[in-house]
N, C-alpha and C positions, 0 to 999 in steps of 0.2 A: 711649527716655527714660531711665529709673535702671535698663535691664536690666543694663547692665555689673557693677553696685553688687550688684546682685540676686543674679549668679551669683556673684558673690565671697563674697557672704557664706553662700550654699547648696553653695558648695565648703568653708569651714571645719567642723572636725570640731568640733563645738560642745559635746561632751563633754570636749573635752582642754582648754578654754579657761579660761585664770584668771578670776577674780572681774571683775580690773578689765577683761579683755577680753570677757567678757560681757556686762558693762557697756556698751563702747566699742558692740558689735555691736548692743546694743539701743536704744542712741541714734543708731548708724547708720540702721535697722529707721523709728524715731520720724521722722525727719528726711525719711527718704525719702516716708514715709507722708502726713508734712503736705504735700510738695513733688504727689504725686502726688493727696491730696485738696482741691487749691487746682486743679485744671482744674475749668471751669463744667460741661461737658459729655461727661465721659470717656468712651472707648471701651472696646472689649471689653479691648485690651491693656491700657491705664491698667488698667480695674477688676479686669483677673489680675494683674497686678503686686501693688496695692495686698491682693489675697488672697493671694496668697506672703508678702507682705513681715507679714501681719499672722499668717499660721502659722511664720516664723522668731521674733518676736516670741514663742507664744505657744510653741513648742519650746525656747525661751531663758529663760521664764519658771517653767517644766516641770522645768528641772533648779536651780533656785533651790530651787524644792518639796523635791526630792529633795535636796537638801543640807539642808536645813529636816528632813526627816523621818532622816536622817542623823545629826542634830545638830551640822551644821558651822555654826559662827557666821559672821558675815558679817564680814567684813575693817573694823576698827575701827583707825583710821577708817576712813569710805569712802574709793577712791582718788578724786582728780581722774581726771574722763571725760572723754574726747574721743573725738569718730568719727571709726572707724577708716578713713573713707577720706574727707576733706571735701574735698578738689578734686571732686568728681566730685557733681555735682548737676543734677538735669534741667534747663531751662529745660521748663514743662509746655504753654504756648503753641505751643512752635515742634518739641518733639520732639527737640531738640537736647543731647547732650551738650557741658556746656562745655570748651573746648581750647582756647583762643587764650592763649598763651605772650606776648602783647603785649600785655596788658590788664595795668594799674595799678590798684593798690587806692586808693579814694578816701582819703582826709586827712579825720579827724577835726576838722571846726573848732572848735576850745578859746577861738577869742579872742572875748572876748562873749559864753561862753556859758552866763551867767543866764538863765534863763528866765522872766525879766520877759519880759508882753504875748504867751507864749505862749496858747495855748488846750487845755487835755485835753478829748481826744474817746475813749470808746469805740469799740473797731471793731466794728461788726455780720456784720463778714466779711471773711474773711481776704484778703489783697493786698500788693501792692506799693506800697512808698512811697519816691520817690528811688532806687531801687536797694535795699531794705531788704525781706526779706518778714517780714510780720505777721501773726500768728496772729491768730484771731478770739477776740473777748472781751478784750484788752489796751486798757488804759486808755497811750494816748500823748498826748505834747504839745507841738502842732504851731504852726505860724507861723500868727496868723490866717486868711491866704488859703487855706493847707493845709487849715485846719477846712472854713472854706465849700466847698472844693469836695467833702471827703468828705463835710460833710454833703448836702451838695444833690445827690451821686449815690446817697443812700443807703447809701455804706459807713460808714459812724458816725453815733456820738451824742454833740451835749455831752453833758458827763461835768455830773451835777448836782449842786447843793450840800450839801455831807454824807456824798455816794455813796463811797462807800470806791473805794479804786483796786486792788484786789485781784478 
């Protein structure tokens, strides 16, 4: 699954690493963590991964402290983060790392798109949408048909009037 990700980032010396690269790693850490706790029924590897990847996290957060107690200020501004390795993400279905060199990134469609006669749904739990994954608790807003079927499989909720989108 994300072991590839896993050893890489437990082969970094995570004391020698800049701000923003401990940054990068810990949204590495995040990413991998929501990819690994979106399987229904994980096994023993998912659920040791998912305990690595949340003692890398929590050894990443450990020397933040220590800079803290230090009295090192935090990099003002913050830098822009990115993770440090975003090719490389499980599919957690299939066990598969992604590789295919022939796959095209979809197109943003821009034409028509107000979001007139959309619908916001709450997600009650995290999934896929389109090729998109979605964390749980995000307020989105989907083409009527999209609503109905998340709502009628129980993955969302209309979103109701007043309810904040936060």
């Amino acid at each position: 699954m994300s072991a590839p990700v896993l050893q890489k980032l437990k082969s970094l010396d995570l004391a020698a690493l800049t701000e923003p690269e401990r940054q990068s790693a810990i949204l590495e850490a995040k990413t991998q963590l929501e990819v690994l706790s979106a399987v229904k029924n994980p096994d023993a590897d998912v659920l040791a991964q998912r305990i690595e990847y949340l003692k890398l996290w929590h050894a990443l957060a450990k020397l933040r402290v220590v800079d803290v107690q230090n009295d090192v200020a935090p990099p003002d501004p913050m830098p822009e983060v990115e993770r440090m390795f975003p090719a490389e993400i499980a599919d957690p279905e299939t066990h598969e790392e992604p590789h295919d060199e022939n796959r095209t990134e979809p197109e943003l469609d821009t034409e028509g798109s107000d979001i007139a006669g959309f619908v916001a749904v709450r997600l009650i739990e995290a999934g896929t949408l389109r090729g998109m994954r979605l964390p749980m608790g995000i307020v989105i807003d989907v083409a009527p048909e999209d609503a109905d079927h998340l709502i009628e499989t129980g993955k969302a909720r209309l979103l109701e009037e007043g309810e904040g989108r936060g």
